[in-house]
C-alpha positions in Angstrom: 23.0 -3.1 -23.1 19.9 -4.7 -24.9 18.0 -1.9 -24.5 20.5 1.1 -26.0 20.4 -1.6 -28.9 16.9 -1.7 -29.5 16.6 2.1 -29.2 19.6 2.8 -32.0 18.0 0.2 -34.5 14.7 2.2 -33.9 16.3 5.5 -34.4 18.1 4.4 -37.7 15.1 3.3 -39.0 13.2 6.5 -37.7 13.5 10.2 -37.2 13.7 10.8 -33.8 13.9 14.1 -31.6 15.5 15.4 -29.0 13.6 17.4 -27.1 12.4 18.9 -23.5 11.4 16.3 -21.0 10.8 15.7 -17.1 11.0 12.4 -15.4 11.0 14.4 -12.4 9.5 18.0 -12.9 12.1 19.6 -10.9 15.1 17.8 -12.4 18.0 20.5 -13.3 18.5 21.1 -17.1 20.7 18.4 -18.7 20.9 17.0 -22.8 18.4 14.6 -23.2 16.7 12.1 -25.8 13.3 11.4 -26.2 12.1 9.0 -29.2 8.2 8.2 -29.9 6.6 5.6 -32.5 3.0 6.0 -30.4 1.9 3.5 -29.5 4.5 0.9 -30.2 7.9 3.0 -28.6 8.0 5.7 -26.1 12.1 5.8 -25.0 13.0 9.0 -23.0 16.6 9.4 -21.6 19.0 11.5 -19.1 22.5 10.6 -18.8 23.2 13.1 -16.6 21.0 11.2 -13.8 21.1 8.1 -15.1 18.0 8.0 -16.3 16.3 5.7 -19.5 12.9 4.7 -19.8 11.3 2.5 -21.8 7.5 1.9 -22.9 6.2 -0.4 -25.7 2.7 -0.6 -26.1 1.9 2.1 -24.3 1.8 1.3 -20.5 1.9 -2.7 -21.2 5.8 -3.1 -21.4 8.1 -0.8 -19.2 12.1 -1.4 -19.3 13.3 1.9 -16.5 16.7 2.5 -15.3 17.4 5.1 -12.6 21.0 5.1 -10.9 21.3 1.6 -9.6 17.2 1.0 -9.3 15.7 -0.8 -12.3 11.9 -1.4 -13.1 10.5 -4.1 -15.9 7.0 -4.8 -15.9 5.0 -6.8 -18.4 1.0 -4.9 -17.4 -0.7 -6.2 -15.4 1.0 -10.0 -14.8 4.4 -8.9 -14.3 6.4 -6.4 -12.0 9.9 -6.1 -10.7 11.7 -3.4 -8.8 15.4 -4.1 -8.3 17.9 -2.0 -6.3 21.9 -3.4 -7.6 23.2 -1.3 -4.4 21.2 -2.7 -1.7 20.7 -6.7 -3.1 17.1 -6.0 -2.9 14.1 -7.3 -5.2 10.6 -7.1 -5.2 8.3 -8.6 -7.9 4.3 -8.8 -8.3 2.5 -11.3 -10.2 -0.6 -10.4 -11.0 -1.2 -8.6 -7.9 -2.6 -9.8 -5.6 -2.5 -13.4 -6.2 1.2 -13.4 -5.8 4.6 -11.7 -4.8 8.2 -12.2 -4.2 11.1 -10.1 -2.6 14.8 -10.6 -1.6 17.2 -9.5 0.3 21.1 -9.5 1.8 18.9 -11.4 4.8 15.8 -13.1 3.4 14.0 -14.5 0.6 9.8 -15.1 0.3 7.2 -16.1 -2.0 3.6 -15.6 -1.7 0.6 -16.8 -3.1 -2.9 -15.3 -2.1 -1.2 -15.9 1.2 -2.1 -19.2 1.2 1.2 -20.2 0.2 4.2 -18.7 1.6 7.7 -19.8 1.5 10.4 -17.5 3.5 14.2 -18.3 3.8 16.4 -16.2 6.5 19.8 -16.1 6.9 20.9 -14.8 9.9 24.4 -14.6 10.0 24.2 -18.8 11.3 25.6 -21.5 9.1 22.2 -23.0 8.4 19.6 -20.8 6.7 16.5 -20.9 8.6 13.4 -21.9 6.3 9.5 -22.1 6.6 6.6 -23.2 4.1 2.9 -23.1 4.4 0.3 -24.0 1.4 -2.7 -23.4 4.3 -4.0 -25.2 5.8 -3.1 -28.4 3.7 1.0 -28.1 4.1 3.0 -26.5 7.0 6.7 -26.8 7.8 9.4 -25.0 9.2 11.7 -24.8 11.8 11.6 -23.9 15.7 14.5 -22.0 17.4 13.5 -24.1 20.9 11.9 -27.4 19.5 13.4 -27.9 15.7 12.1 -28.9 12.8 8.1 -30.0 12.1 6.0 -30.6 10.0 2.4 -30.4 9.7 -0.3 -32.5 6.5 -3.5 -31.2 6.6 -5.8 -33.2 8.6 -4.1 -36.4 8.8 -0.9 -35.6 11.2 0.9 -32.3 12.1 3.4 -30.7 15.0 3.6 -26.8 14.7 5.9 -24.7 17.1 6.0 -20.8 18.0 3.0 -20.4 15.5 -0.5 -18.9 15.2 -0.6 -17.8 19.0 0.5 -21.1 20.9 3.5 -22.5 21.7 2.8 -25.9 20.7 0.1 -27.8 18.0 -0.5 -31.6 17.3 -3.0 -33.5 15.8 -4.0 -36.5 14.5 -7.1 -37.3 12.1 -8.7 -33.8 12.9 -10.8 -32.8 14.3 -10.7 -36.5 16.0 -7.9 -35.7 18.2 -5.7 -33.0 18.6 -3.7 -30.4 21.7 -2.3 -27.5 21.8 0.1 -26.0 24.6 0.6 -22.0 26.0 2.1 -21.3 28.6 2.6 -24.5 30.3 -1.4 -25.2 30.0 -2.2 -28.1 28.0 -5.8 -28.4 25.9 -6.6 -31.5 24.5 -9.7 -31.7 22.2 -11.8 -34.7 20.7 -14.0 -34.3 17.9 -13.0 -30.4 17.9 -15.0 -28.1 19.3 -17.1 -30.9 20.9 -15.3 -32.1 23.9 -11.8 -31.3 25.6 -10.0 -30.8 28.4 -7.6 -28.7 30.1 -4.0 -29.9 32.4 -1.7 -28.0 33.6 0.3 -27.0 37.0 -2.9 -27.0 39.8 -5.0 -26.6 36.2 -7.7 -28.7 35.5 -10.9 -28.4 33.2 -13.1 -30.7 30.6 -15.9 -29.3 28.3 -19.0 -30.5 26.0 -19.5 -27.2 23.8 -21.9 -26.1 23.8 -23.8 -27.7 26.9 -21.2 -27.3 29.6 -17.8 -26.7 30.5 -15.3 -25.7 33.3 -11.4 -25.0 33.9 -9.9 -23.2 37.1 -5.8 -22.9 37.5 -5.7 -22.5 41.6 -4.7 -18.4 42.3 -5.4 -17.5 38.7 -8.5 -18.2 37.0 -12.0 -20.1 37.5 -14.5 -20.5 34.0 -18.1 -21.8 33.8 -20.2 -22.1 31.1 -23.6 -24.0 30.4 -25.9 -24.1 26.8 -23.2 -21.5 25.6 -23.7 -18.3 25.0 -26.7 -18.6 27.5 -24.2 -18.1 30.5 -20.6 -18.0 31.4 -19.4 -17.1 34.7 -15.5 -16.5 34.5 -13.0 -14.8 37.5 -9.7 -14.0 35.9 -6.7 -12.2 37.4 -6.8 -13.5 40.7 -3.3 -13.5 41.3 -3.0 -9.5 40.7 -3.9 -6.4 42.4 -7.1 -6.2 40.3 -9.1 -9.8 39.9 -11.9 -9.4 37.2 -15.1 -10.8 37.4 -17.4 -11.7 34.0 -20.8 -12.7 34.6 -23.4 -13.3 31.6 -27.1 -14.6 31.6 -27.7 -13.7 27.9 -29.3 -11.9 26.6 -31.0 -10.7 29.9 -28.0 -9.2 32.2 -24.3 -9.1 31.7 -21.7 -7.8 34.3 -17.9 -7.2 34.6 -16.9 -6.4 38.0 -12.8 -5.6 39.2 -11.5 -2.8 41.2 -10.4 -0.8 38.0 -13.9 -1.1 36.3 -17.6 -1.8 36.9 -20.2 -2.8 34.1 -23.7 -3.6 34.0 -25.8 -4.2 30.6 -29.5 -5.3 30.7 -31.7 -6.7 28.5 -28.8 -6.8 25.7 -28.3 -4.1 23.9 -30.9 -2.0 25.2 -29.2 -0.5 28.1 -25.8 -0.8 29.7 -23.7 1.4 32.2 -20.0 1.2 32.7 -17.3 3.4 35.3 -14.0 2.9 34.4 -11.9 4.1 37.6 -8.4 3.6 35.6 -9.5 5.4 32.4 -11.9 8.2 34.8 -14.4 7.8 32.5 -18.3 6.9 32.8 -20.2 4.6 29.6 -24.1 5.0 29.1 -25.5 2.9 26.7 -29.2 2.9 25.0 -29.7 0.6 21.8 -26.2 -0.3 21.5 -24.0 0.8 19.2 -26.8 3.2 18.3 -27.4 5.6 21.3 -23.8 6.0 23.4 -22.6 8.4 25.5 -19.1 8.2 27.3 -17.7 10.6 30.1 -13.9 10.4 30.7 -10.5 12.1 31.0 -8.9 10.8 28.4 -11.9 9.4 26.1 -15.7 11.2 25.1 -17.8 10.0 23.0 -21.6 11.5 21.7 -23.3 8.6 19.3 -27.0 9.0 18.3 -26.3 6.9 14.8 -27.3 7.6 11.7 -27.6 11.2 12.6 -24.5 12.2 14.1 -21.1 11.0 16.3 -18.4 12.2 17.8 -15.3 10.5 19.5 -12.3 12.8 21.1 -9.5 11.1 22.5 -6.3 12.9 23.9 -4.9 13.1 20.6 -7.7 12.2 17.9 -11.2 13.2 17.0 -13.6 11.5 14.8 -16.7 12.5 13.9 -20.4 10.7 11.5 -23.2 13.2 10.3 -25.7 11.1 8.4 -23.8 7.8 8.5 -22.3 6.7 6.5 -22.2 9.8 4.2 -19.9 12.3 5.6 -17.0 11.7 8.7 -14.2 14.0 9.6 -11.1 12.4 11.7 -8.2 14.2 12.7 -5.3 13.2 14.4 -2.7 15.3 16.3 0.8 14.9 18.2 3.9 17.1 18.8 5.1 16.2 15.5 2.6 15.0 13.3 -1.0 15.6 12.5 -3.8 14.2 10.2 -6.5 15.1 8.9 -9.5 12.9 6.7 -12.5 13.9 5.6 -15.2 11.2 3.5 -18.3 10.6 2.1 -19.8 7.0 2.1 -16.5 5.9 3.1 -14.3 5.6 -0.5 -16.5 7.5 -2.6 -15.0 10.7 -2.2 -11.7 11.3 0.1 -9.2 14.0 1.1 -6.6 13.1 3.7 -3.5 15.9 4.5 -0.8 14.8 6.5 2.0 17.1 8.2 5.2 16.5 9.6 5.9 20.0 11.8 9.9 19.1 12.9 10.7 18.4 9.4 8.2 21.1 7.5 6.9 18.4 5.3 3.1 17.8 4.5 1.4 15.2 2.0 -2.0 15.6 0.6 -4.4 13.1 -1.2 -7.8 13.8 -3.1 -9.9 11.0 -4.7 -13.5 10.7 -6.0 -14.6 7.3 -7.1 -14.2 6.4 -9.9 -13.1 9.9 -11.6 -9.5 11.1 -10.5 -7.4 11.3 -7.8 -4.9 14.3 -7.0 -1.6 14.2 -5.2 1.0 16.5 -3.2 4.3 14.4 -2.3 6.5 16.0 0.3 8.3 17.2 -2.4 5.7 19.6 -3.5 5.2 18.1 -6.8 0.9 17.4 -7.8 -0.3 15.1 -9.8 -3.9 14.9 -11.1 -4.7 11.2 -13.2 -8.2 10.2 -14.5 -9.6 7.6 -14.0 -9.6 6.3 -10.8 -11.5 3.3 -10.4 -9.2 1.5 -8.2 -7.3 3.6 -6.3 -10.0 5.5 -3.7 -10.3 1.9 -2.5 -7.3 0.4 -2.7 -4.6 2.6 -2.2 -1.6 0.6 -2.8 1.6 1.2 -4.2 1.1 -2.6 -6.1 -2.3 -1.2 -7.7 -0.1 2.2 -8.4 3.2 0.7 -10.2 1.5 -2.8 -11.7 -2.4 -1.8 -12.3 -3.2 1.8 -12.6 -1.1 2.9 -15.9 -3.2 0.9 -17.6 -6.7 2.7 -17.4 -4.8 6.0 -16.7 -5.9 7.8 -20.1 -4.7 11.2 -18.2 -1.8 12.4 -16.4 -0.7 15.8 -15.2 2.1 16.5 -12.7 3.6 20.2 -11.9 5.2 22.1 -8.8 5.5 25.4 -6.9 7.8 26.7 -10.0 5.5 26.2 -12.8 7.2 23.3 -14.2 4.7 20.5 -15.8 4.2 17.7 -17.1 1.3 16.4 -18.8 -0.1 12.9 -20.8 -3.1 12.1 -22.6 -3.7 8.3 -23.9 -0.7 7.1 -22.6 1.8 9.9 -24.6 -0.4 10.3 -28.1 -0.3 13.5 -26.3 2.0 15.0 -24.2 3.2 18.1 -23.0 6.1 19.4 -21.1 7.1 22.5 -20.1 10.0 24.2 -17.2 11.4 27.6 -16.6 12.2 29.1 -20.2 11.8 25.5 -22.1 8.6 23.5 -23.4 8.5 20.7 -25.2 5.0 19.2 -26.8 4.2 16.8 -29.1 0.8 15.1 -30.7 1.4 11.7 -32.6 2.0 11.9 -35.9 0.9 15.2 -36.6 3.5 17.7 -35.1 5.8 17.9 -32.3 7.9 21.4 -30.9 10.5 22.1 -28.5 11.9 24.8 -27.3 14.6 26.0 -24.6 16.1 29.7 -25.0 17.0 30.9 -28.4 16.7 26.7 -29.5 13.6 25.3 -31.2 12.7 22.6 -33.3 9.3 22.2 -35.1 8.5 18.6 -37.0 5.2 17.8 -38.6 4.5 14.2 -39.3 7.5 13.0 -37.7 10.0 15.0 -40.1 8.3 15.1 -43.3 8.7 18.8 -42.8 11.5 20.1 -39.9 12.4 23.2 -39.1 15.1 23.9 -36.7 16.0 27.3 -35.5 19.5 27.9 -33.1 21.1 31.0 -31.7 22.7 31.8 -35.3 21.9 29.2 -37.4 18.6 27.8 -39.0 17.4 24.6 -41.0 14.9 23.1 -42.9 14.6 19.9 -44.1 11.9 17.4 -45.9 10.8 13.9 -46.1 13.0 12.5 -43.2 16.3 13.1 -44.8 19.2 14.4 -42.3 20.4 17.3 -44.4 18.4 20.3 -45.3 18.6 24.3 -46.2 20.6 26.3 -43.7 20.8 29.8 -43.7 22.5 31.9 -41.0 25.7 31.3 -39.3 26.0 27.5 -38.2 26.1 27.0 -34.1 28.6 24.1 -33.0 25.8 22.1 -30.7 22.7 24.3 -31.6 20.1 23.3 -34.1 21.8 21.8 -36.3 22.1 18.7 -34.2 18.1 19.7 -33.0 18.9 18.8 -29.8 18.2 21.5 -26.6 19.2 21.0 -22.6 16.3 18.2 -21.7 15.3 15.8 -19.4 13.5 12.4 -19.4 10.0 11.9 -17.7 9.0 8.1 -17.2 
């Protein structure tokens, strides 16, 4: 393997140590290697998990093995996760302006989404494909119609995409229809003029003068100097027709069996009963002053100074908007709960999962730190955070963040840690009976039990103490003073049960 190659040249040509390490804090004990050069080589490895890691640079290069998962990124423009077992592959470039994954049953590449390319293979003979470069370049294939092809604005025919059923045009906005549902829209010199056919459907409009459509049993629509007023009945073929009436900005209505609303003089004042909801809507200076009434939904707003919304399952609440809110969320067998201050400035949300006793907690204060609790009890504490309390992403975490993370410190419920300072110039380690620490060049020491082994400058002085047996040695060289009875396996190799951290 390229990289075991890499790491024996560098350990001929170097002292290294073997020493105490975590890639997971609550690993169980196990030989290990770990090998610095700060900041050019960081290489920490676990056989018994299957575990080798990689870092050159610091965080820019990272070369990770784990079982049958493998990680190589090249920070920032540059990151791959690959799982061998599944057939699965996900890679970042520069995140966000592009990605990539694959799978046993598809393939995809973005771009900004403005380009995407997917490929699906669904057990047919023929793969199904679909490209779009939006809105210049769309083409793909329709399980009901076939193939099309649409070139940005000169001609196109799009299928089962962007909420119709159908999309053509040619020279647009010049000339163009769409079809749902059987109903037909044709437009010329979009928005301007168009018309409606369909099955006893008919309609034309001049946006934003006038316009009118009606489908007989369903639906009649009126509108004149737009917004100024529309008059629309929809639902006429069910058990509760709707009625939207609006003379802007003077009076709006909504009238149907189910629900009743009345605003006047837009937004100053507005009441709405909800019979299928049970709930009763005041509104004074909306979104300002609101006040709802209902089984299911209440709400007291009286913005900036304070809000509150309970549903059946949730609560949110403002005081001062937008400096503090409070929203928690609750079911059978999960529950939430958020609190912030001017949205992403400062954050905590806990989450718990009562059937399986799990919970998750997340602290950040932009743009200072952020803290961590997985389910697996293990914290982490990493400064700084200018990212992550707005974007929290697992692309920002794996591709972005390690690169402006100057400190890192992870532990659990049994006093195991794990700590990083400028990307490993200084780190420290430390579980049940063994620690293992280390400041580039100056000195490293590890211990576990009646094992220790003490370096300054790399090995231009070591000291190595086992059960029995005990060493010195100077200037790099691999032979020493011993004194004491020698320990097959104890210091006189200097290696101790470790583990590898990433």
């Amino acid at each position: 393997m390229p990289l075991k190659a890499i790491v024996a040249f560098l350990l001929i040509l170097f002292a290294g140590t073997s020493s105490l390490s975590a890639e997971e804090i609550a690993a169980p004990n196990q030989r290990g290697t770990i090998f610095t050069l700060w900041p050019f080589v960081d290489y920490r490895e676990s056989p018994k998990e299957g575990y080798s890691n990689l870092s050159i640079l610091g965080p820019l290069f990272k070369f990770q093995w784990r079982g049958e998962e493998r990680d190589i990124a090249i920070r920032p423009f540059f990151y791959n996760s690959t799982n061998s077992r599944e057939e699965r592959s996900k890679t970042t470039y520069l995140f966000p302006l592009a990605s990539s994954e694959k799978s046993p049953s598809s393939e995809s590449i973005r771009i900004l989404k403005l380009y995407q390319s997917n490929k699906y293979r669904t057990g047919e003979e023929e793969e199904q494909r679909d490209q779009m470069l939006f809105p210049f370049y769309i083409g793909g294939k329709s399980a009901k119609y076939g193939p099309y092809t649409s070139v940005f604005p000169f001609y196109g025919d799009i299928y089962d995409r962007f909420w119709r059923d159908e999309y053509h045009y040619v020279m647009f906005p010049f000339y163009s229809w769409t079809v749902k549902n059987g109903t037909t829209t044709r437009n010329y010199l979009y928005p301007l003029l168009s018309t409606v056919e369909g099955e006893k459907e008919s309609g034309f409009q001049f946006w934003p003068l006038y316009g009118q459509s009606a489908k007989e049993g369903v639906y009649r629509r009126r509108f004149a100097i737009w917004p100024l007023y529309t008059d629309e009945e929809t639902g006429l073929d069910t058990d509760n027709p709707t009625r939207k009436f609006t003379l802007f900005p003077f009076y709006a209505s909504v009238t149907s069996p189910n629900r009743t609303s009345h605003h006047y003089i837009w937004p100053f004042f507005g009441h709405t009963v909800d019979k299928g909801k049970k709930s009763e809507e005041w509104d004074y200076f909306w979104p300002f002053l609101v006040t709802v009434r209902g089984e299911s939904r209440s709400m007291e707003r009286y913005l900036p100074f304070y809000s509150e919304e309970r549903r059946k399952e949730s609560n949110k609440q403002w005081y001062m908007w937008p400096i503090y809110s409070h929203e928690e969320l609750s079911s059978p067998s999960f529950r939430q709960e958020r609190d912030k201050i001017c949205y992403f400035l400062y954050s905590d949300n806990e989450e718990t999962w009562s059937i399986d006793g799990k919970s998750r907690r997340r602290v950040a204060l932009w743009p200072l730190f952020t803290y961590k609790r997985d389910e697996k009890g293990i914290r982490t504490v990493t400064f700084p955070a200018p990212v992550e309390p707005i974007l929290d992403k697992e692309e920002i975490e794996k591709a972005w963040a390690p690169l402006w993370r100057i400190y890192v410190h992870k532990w659990n419920d049994n006093d195991d840690s794990a700590v990083s300072l400028l990307w490993n110039l200084y780190w420290h380690e430390r579980r049940k009976d063994a620690i293992a620490v280390e400041l580039f060049p100056l000195f490293s020491y590890s211990s576990e039990q009646r094992v220790a082994d003490f370096k300054l400058f790399k090995g231009l002085f070591r000291y190595q103490k086992g059960a029995t047996d005990n060493k010195v040695s100077f200037f790099w060289l691999p032979f020493g003073i011993h004194w004491g009875k020698s320990v097959p396996g104890g210091a006189e190799n200097g290696q101790v049960n470790s583990r590898s951290r990433q």
